[in-house]
Backbone as ProteinMPNN parsed JSONL, in Angstrom:
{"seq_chain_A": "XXXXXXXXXXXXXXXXXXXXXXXXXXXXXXXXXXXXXXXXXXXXXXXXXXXXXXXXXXXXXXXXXXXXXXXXXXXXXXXXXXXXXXXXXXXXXXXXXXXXXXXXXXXXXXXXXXXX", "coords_chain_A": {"N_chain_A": [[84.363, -4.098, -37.48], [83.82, -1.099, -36.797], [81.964, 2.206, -38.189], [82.643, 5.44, -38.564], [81.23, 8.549, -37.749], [82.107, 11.422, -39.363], [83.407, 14.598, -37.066], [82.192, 16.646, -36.893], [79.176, 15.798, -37.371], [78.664, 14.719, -35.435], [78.191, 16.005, -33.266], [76.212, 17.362, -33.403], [73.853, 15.557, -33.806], [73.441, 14.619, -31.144], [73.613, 16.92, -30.279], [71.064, 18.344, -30.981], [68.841, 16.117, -30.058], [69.219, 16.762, -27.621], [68.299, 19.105, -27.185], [65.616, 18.47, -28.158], [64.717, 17.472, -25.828], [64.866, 18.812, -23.775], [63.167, 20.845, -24.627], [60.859, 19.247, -24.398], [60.731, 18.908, -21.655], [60.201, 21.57, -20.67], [58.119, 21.989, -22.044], [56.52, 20.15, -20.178], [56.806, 21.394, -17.857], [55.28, 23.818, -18.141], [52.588, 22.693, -18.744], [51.916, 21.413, -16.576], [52.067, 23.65, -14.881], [49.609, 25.095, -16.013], [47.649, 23.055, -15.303], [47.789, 22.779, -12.42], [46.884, 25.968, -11.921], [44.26, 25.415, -13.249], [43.198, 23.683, -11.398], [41.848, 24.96, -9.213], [39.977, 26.161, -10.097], [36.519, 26.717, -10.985], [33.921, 24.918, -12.228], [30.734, 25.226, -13.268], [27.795, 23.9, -14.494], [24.57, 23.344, -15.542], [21.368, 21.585, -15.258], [18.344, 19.654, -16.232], [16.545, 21.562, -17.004], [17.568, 23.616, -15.898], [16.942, 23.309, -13.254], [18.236, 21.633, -11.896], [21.708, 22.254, -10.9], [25.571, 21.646, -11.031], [28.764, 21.925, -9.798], [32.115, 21.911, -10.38], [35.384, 20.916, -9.422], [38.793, 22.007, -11.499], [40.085, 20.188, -11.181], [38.534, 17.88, -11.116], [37.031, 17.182, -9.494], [33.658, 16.764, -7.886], [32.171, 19.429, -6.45], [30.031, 20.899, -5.375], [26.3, 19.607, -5.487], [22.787, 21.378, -6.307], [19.909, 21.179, -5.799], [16.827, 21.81, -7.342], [13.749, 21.519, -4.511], [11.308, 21.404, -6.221], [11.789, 19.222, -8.115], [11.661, 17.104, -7.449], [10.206, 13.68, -6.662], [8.759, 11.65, -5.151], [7.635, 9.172, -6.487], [8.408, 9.19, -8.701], [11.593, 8.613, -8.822], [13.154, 8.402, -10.914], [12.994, 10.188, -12.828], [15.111, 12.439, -11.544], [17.051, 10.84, -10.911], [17.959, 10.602, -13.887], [18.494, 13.069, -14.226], [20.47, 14.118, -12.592], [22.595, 11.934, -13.136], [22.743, 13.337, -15.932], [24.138, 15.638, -15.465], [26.357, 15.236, -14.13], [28.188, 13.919, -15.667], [27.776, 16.229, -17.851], [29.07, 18.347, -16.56], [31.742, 16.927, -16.174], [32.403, 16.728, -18.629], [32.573, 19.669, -19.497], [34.843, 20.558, -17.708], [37.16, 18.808, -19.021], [36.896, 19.753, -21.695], [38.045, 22.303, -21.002], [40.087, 22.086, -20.147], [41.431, 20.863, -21.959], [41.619, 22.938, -24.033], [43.24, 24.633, -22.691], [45.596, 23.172, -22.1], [46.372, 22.709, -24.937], [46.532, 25.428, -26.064], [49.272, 25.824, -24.549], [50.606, 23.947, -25.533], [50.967, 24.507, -28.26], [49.329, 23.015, -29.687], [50.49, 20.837, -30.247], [50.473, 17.36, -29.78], [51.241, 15.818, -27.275], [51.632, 12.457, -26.245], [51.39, 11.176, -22.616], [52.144, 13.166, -21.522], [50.059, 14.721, -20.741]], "CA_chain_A": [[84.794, -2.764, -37.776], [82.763, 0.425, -36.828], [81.797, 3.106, -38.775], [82.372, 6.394, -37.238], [80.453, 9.929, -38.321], [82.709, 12.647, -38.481], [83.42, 15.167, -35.214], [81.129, 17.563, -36.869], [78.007, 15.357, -37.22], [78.706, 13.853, -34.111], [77.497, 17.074, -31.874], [74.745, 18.202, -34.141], [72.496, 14.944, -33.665], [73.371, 14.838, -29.831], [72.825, 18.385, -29.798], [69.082, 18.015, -31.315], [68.257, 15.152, -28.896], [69.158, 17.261, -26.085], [67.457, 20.06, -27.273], [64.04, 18.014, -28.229], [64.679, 16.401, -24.436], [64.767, 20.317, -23.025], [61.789, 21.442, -25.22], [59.564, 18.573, -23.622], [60.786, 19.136, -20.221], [60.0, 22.999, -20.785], [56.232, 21.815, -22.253], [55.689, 19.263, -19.68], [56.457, 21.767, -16.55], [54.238, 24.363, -18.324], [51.279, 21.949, -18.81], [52.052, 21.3, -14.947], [51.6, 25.155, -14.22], [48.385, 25.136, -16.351], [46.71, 21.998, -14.636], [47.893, 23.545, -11.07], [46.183, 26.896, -11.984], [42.724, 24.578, -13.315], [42.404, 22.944, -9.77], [41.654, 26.242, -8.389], [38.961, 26.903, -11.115], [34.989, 26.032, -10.226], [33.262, 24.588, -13.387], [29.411, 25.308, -12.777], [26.8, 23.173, -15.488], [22.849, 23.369, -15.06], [20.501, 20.447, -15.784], [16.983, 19.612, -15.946], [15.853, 22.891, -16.981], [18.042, 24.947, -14.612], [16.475, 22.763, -12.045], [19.894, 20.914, -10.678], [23.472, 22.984, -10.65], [26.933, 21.164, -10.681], [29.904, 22.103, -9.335], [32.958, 20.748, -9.966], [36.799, 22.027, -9.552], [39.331, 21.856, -12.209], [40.713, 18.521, -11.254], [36.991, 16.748, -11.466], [36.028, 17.2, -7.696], [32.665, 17.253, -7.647], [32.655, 20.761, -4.785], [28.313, 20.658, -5.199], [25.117, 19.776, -6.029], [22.153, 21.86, -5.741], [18.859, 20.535, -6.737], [15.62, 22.102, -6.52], [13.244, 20.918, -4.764], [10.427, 21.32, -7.175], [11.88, 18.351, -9.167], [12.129, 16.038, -5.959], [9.197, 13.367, -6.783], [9.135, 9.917, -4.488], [6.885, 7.995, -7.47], [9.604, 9.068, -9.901], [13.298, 8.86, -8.709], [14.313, 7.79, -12.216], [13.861, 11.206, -13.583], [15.857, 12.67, -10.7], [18.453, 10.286, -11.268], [19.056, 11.274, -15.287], [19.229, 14.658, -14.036], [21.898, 14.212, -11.757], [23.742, 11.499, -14.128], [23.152, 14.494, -17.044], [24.746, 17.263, -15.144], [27.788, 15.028, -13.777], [28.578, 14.088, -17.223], [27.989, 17.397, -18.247], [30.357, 19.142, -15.679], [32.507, 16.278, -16.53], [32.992, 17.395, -20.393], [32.93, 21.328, -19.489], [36.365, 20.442, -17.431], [38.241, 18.096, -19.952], [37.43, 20.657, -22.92], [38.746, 23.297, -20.977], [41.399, 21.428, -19.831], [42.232, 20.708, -23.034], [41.78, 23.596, -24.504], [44.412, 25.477, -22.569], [46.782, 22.536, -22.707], [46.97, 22.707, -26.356], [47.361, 26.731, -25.874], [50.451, 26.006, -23.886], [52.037, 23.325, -26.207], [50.817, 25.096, -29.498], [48.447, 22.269, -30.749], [50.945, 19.33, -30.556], [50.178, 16.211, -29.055], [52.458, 15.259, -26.686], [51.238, 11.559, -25.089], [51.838, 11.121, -21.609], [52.546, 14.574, -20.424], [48.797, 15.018, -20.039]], "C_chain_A": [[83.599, -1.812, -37.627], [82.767, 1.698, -37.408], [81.828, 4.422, -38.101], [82.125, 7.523, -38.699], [81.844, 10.596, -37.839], [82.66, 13.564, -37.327], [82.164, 16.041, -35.956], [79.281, 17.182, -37.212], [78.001, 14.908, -36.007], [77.844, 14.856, -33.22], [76.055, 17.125, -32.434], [73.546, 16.972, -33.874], [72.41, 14.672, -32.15], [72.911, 16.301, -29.441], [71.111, 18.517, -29.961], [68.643, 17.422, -30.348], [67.962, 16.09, -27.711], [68.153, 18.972, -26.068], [65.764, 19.931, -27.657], [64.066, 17.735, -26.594], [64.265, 18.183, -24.134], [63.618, 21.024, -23.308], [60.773, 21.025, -24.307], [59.822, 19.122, -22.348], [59.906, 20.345, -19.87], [58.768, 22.725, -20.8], [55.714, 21.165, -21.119], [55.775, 20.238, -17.966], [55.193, 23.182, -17.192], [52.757, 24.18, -18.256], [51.149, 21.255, -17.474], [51.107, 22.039, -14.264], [49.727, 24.947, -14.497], [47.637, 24.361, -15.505], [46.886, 22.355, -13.197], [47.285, 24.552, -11.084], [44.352, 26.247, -12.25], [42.204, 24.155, -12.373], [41.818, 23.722, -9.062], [40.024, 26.914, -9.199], [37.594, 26.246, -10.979], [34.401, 26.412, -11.77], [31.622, 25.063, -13.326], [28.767, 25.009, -14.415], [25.166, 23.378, -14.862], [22.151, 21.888, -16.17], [19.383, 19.922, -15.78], [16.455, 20.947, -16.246], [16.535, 23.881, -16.461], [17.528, 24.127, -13.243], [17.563, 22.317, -10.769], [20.704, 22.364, -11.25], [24.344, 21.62, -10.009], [27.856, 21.912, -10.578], [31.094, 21.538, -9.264], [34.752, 21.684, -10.328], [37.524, 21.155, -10.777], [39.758, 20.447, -12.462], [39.897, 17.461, -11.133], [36.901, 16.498, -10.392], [35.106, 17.7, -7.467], [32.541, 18.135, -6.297], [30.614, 20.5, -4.147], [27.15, 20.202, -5.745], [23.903, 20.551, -5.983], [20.97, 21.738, -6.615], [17.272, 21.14, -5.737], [14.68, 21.636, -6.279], [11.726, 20.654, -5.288], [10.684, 20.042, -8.371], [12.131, 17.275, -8.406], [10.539, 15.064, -6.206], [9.636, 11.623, -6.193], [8.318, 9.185, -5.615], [7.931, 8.327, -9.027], [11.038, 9.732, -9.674], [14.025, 8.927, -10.109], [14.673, 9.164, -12.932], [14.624, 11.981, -12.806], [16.889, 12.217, -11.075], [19.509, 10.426, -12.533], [19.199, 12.628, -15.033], [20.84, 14.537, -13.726], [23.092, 13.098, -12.705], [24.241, 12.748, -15.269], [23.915, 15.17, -16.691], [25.936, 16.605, -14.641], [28.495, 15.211, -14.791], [29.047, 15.248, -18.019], [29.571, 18.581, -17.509], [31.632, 18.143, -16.194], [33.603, 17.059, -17.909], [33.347, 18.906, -20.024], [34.556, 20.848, -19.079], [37.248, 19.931, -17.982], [38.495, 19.129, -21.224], [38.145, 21.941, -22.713], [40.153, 23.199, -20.126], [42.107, 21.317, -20.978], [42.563, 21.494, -23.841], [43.132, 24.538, -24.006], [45.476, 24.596, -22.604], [47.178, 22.932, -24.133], [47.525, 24.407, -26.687], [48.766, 26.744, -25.447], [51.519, 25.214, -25.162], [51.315, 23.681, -27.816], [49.942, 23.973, -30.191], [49.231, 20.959, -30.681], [50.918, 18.528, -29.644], [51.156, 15.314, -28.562], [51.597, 13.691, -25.373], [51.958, 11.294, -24.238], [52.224, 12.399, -20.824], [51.418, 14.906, -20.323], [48.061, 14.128, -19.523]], "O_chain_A": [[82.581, -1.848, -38.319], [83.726, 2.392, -37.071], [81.109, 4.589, -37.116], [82.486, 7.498, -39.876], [82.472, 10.533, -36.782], [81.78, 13.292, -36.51], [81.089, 15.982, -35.359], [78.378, 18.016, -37.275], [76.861, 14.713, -35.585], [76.896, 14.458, -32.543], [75.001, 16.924, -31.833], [72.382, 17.349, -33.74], [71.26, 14.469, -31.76], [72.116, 16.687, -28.584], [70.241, 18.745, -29.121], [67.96, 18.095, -29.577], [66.932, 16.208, -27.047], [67.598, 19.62, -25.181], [64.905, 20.807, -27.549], [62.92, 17.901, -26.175], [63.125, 18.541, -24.431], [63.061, 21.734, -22.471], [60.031, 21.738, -23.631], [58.973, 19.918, -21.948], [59.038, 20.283, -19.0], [58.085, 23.043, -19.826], [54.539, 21.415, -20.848], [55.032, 19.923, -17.036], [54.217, 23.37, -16.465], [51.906, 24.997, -17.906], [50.194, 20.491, -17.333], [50.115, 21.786, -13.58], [48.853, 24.745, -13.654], [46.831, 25.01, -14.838], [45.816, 22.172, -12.616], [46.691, 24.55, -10.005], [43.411, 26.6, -11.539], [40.982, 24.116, -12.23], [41.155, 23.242, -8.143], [39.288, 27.84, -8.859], [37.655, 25.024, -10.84], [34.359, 27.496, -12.352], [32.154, 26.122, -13.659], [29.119, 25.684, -15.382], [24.899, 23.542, -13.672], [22.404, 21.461, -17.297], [19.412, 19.396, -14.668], [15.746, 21.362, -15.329], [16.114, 25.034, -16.557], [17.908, 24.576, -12.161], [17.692, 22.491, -9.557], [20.209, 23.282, -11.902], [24.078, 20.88, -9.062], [27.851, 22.806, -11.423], [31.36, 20.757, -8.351], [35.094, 22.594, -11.084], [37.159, 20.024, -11.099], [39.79, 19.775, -13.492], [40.295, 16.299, -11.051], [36.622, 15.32, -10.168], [35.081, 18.821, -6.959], [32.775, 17.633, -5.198], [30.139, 20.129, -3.074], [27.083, 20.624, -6.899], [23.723, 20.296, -4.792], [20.918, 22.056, -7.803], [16.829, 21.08, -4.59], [14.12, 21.111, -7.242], [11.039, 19.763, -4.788], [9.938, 19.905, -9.341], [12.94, 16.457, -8.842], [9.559, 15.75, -5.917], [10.431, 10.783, -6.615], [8.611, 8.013, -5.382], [8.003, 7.698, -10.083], [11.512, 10.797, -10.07], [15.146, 9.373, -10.353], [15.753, 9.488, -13.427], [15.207, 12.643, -13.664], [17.75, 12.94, -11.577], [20.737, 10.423, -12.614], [20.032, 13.301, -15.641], [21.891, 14.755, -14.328], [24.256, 13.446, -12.901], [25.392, 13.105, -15.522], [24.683, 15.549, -17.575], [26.862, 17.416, -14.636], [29.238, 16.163, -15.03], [30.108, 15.398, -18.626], [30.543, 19.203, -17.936], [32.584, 18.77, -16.657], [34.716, 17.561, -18.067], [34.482, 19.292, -20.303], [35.412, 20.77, -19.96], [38.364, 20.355, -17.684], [39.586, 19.395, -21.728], [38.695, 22.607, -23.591], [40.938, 24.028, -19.666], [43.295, 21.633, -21.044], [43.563, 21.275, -24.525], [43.904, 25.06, -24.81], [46.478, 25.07, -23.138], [48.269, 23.445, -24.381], [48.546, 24.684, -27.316], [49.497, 27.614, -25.92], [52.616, 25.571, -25.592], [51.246, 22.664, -28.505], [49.874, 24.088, -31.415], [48.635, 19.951, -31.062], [51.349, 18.899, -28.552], [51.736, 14.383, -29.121], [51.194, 13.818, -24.216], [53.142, 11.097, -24.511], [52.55, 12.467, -19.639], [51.454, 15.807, -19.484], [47.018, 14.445, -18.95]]}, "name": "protein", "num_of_chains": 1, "seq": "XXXXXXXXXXXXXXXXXXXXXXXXXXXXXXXXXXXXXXXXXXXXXXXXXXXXXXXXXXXXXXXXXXXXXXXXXXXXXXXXXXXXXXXXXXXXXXXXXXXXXXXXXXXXXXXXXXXX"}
């Protein structure tokens, strides 16, 4: 034997569903738009002093490097090399926090996993 909800609960929790389902849809093509407008956007980080510059577009494509060469030394690549690790890194984080930051502008602060 099955229990049945009356007709007038019956809509109201199908209606919710379909209206949480329509909300996300709504958040997840907005946080679309946003991350389509970010790809277009050129991050720029400095490192070593100002010595290097990174470049990197919204969607973490490193675009440049530009390293001066006053910090170019053949008996020490290594500090060369934490430059250029520092400033990827660095460009790295600039683009996720401001990635993230306007995501959470779009969906008001709530944490929706998988739509980002």
């Amino acid at each position: 034997m099955r229990a049945r909800l009356p007709k007038e609960y019956q809509a109201k929790g199908a209606g919710s569903v379909n209206d949480m389902i329509r909300q996300a849809q709504v958040m997840q093509e907005a946080i679309k738009k946003v991350q389509d407008e970010l790809k277009d956007v050129d991050y720029t980080v400095s490192a070593g002093g100002g010595m290097a510059e990174f470049v990197m577009t919204g969607d973490k494509k490193l675009k440049s490097i530009k390293i001066n060469p006053e910090i170019v030394d053949k008996d020490n690549i290594e500090d060369l090399e934490d430059i250029i690790t520092a400033g990827v890194n660095a460009v790295i984080d600039k683009v996720e926090k401001e990635t993230e930051k306007e995501v959470e502008r779009v969906t008001g602060g709530m944490s929706l996993p998988g739509l980002v």
